[in-house]
TIMIKE-718483 format. One record per residue (C-alpha): residue in one letter; x negated, y, z; residue number from 1. Coordinates in steps of 0.2 Angstrom, whole numbers, plus 2048, in hexadecimal, padded with zeros to 3 digits. Layout:
<nodes>
   rest    px    py    pz    nr
      A     X     Y     Z   NUM
...
</nodes>
This chain:
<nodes>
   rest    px    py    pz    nr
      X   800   800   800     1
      X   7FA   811   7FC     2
      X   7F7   81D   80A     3
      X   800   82F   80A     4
      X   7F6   835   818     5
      X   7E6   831   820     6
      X   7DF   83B   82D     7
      X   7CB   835   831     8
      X   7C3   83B   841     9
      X   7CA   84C   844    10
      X   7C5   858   851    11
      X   7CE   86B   854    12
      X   7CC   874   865    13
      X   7D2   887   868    14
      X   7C6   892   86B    15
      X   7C2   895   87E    16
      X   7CF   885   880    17
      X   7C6   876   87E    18
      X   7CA   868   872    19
      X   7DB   864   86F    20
      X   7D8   855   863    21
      X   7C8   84C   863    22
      X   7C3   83E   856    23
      X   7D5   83D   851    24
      X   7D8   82F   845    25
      X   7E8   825   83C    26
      X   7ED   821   82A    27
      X   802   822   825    28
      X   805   818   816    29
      X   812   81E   808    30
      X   821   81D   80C    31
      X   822   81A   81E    32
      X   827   825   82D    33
      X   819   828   838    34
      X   81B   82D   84B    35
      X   80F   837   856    36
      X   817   835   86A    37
      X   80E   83A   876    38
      X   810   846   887    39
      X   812   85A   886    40
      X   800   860   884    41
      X   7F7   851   87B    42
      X   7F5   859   869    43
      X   804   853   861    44
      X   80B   865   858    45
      X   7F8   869   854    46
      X   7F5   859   84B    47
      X   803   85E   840    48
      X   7FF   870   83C    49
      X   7EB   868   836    50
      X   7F5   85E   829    51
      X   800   86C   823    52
      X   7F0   878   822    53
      X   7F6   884   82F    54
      X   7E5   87F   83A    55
      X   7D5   87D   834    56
      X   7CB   86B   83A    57
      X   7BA   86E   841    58
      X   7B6   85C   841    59
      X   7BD   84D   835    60
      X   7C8   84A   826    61
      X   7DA   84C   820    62
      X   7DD   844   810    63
      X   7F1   845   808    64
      X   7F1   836   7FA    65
      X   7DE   837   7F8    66
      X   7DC   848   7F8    67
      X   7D1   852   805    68
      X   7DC   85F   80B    69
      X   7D3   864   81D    70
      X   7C1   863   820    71
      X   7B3   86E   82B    72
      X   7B2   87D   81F    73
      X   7C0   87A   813    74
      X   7D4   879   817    75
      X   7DE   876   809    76
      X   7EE   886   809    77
      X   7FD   87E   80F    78
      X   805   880   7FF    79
      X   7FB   876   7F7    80
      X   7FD   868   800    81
      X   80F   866   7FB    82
      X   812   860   80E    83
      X   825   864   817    84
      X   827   86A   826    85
      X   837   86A   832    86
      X   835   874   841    87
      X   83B   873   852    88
      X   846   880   852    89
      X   84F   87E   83F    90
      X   847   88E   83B    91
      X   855   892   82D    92
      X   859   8A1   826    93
      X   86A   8A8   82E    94
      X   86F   8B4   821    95
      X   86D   8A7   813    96
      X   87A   89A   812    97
      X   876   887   810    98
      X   873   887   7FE    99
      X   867   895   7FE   100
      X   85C   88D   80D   101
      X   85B   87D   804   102
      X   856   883   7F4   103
      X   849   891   7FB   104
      X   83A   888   7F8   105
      X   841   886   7E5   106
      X   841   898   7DD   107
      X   836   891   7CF   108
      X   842   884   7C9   109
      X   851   88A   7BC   110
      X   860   88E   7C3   111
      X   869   87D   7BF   112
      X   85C   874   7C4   113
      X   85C   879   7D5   114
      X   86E   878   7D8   115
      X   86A   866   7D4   116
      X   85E   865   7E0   117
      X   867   86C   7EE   118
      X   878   863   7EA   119
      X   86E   852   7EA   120
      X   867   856   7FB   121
      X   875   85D   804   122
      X   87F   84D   7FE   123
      X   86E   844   805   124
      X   86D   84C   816   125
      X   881   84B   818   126
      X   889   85E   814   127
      X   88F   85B   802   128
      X   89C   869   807   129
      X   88F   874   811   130
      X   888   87E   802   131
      X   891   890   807   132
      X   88E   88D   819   133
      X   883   898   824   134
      X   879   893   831   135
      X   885   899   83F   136
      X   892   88E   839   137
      X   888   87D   83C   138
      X   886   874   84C   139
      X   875   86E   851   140
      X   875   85F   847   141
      X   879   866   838   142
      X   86D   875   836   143
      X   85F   865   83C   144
      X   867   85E   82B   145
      X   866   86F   820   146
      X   853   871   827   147
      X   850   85D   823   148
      X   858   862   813   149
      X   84E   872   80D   150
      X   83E   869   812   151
      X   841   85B   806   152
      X   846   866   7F9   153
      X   837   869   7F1   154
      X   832   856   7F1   155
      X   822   858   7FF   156
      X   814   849   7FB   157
      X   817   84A   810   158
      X   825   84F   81D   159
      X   820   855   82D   160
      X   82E   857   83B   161
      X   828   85F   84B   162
      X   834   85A   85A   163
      X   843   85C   84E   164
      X   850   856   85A   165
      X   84B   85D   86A   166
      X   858   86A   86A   167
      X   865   85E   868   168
      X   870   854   877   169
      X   869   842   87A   170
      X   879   83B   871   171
      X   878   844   860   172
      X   863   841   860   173
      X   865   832   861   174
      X   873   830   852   175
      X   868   83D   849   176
      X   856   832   849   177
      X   85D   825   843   178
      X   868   82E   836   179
      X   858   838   832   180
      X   84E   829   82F   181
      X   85B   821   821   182
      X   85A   831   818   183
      X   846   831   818   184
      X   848   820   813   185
      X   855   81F   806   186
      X   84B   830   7FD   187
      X   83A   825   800   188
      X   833   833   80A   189
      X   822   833   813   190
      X   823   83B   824   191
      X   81C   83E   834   192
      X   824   843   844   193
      X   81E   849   855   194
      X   82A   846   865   195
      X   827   844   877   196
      X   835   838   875   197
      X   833   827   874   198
      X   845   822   86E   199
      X   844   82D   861   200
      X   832   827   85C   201
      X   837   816   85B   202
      X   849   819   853   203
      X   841   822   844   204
      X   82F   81D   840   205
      X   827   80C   83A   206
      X   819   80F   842   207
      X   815   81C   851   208
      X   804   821   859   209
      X   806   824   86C   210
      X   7F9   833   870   211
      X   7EE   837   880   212
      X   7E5   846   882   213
      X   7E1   84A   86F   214
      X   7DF   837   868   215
      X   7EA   829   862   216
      X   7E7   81B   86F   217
      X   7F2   811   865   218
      X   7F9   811   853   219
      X   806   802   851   220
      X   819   7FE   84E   221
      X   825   802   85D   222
      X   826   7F1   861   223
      X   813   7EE   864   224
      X   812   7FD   86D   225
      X   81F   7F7   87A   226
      X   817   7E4   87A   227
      X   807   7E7   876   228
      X   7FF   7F6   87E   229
      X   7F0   7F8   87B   230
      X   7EB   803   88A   231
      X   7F2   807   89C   232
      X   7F6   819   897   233
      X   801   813   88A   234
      X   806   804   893   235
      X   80E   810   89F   236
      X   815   81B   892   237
      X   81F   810   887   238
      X   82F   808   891   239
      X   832   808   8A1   240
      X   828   7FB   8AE   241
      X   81D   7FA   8BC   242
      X   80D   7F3   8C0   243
      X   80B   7E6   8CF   244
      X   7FC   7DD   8D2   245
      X   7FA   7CA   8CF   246
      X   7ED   7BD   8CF   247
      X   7E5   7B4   8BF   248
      X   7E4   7A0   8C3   249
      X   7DE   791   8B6   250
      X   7E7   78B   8A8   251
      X   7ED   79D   8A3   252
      X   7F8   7A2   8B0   253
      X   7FB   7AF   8BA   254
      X   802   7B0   8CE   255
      X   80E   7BD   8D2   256
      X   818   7C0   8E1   257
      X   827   7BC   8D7   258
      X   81F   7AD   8D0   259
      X   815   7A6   8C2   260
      X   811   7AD   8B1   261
      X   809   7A3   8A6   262
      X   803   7A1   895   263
      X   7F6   7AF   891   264
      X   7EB   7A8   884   265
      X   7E0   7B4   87D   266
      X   7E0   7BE   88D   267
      X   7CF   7C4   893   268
      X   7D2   7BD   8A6   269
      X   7C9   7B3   8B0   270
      X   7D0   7A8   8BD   271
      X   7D1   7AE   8CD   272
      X   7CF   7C0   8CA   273
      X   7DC   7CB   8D0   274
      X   7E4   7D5   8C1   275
      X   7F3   7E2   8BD   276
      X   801   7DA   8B6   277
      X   810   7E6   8AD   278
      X   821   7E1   8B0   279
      X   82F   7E9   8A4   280
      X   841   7EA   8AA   281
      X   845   7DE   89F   282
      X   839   7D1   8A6   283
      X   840   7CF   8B5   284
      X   851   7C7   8B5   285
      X   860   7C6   8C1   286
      X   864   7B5   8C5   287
      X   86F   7B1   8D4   288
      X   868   7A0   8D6   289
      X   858   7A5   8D8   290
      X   84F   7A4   8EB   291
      X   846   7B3   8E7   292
      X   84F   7C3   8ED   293
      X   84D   7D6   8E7   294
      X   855   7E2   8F2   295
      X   85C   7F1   8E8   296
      X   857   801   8EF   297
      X   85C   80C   8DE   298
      X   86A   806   8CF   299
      X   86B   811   8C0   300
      X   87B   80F   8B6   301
      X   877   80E   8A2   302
      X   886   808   89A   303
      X   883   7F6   895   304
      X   879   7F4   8A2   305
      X   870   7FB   8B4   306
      X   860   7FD   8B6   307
      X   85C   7F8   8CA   308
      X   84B   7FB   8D3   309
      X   849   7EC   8DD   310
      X   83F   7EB   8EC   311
      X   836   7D9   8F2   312
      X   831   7D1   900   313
      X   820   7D9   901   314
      X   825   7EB   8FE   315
      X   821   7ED   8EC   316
      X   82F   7F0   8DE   317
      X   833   7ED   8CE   318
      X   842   7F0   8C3   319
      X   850   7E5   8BB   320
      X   85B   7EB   8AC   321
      X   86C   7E1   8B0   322
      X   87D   7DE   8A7   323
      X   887   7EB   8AF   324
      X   896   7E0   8B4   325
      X   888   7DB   8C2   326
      X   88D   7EA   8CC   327
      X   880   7EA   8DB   328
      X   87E   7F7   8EC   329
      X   871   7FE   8EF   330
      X   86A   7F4   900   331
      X   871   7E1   8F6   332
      X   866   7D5   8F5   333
      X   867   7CC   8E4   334
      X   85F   7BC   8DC   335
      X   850   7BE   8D0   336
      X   843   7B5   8C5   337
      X   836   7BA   8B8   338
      X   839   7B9   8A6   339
      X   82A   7C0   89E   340
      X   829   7BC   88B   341
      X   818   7C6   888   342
      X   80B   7C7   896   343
      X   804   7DA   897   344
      X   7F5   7DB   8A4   345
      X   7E6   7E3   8A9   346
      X   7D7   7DC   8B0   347
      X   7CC   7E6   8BF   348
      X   7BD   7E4   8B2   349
      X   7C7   7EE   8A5   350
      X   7D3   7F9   8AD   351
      X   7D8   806   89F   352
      X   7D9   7F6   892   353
      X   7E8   7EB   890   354
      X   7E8   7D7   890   355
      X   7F5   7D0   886   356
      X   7FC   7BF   883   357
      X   80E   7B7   87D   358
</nodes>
């Protein structure tokens, strides 16, 4: 597959403000939608304005489809990059109406050429009826549709969105990723989003790189970011889980205080050593036959489900994600046992580095 973007060792600092990326490095192949998650503060937004040309690097390389575009001593103009930007904040004009903000970047095609263009698009992003509209006269989700809209209008080589749903309620974000996402899709569109966000990340993008202090520490699809962490940062990040400390014994298994785990082939550990092990909510499993008791000292009611914080015998706690028809108070003592289907660890030896096994 050929690679849209390719981003090589990068390094940008503000002056008088230290680095804000350092050796920053990942490749986005055509076609698919690219995250960068990571905490307020970690470089995110910057990253984005190197690749549209608005910052120059002062280390690495930024290549769009080949093509350097950013180096030390030459940054490509952002309008010869043919990169898309949405921003955070819609950013459209108010005293133009719908039609006029799509087509604006289009003022050197014919006139019937981009009435065709911004018909196809409105009709792509949902507002086929929109075109006389002004800004004022949409909701939230539909001026993020019109600015979705007039960055694709000029078919950009890349899309970048910078936190586009952040100004949205939690219910409408999470219809908008996913609605987003089948427009990039269906138009083939190259893309790359920045969110602090984790359900949006892994809603919209094929693959997403989870960001600490100006680096990736892990490039990868959602799923293998949630099983298969690579480090403790991102381990704590992604999902929702707690660490408690176990013990490694032979034959691959490890001892818990809730019982045994077993099966961690490939797992640098040695017997006997005492390691971190990551339980996930959903690894550990209300069962009221089980001898092992969890006493619930928080519930949080999700729908489909609660989510209990458990406390065991020995003081520590972990959490439970339970059918909601088991209705629990706080102070009840219910039946537990482990379920864990992929082994996440970390050994003394190797604090920051994960150890994983199926």
């Amino acid at each position: 597959m050929a690679l849209a973007l390719e981003i090589e060792k990068v390094c940008f600092e503000y002056p008088g403000h230290g680095p804000v990326c350092w050796g920053f490095s990942l490749e986005l192949e055509v076609g698919d939608i690219g995250c960068l998650l990571g905490p307020s503060g970690c470089g995110k937004t910057t990253v984005l304005r190197c690749i549209a040309g608005l910052e120059p690097v002062q280390g690495g390389e930024i290549r769009l489809h080949g093509e350097v575009v950013s180096r030390p001593g030459h940054t490509a103009p952002p309008e010869a990059r043919r990169v898309g930007f949405v921003f955070q904040d819609y950013a459209l004009f108010p005293h133009l109406d719908v039609a006029a903000n799509v087509g604006f970047g289009l003022r050197g095609l014919a006139r019937r050429e981009r009435d065709a263009r911004v018909r196809e698009l409105l009709e792509a992003v949902g507002l086929p009826d929109a075109a006389r509209k002004f800004p004022h006269e949409l909701s939230g989700g539909q001026m993020q549709r019109v600015a979705l809209a007039r960055a694709l209008a000029p078919r950009p080589q890349l899309l970048l969105l910078d936190e586009p749903f952040s100004n949205l309620d939690v219910e409408l974000r999470e219809r908008l990723s996913l609605e987003v996402r089948a427009i990039l899709k269906s138009l083939g569109t190259t893309a790359l989003l920045v969110t602090h966000d984790q359900h949006e990340a892994f809603a919209m993008a094929d693959r997403v790189g989870v960001m600490n202090q100006g680096v990736v520490e892990q490039w990868d699809a959602p799923y293998t970011l949630y099983h298969r962490p690579a480090t403790r940062f991102i381990a704590d990040f992604i999902g929702e889980g707690v660490l408690i400390e176990a013990r490694a014994e032979a034959g691959d298994a490890i001892r818990t205080p809730l019982g045994d785990v077993r099966h961690c082939p490939g797992c640098d550990i040695k017997a006997g050593e005492t390691i971190s092990l990551l339980l996930r909510p959903d690894d550990v499993i209300h069962d009221d036959d089980s001898p092992l008791k969890g006493e619930v000292v928080k519930k949080a009611f999700r729908g489909a489900e609660f989510l209990y914080t458990l406390r065991l015998a020995d003081g520590k706690e972990v959490l439970s994600l339970v059918p909601s028809h088991h209705n629990h108070a706080i102070g009840e003592r219910i039946g537990i046992k482990l379920g864990v289907d992929h082994v996440i660890a970390f050994s003394a030896a190797n604090p920051n580095v994960s150890q994983v096994g199926d």
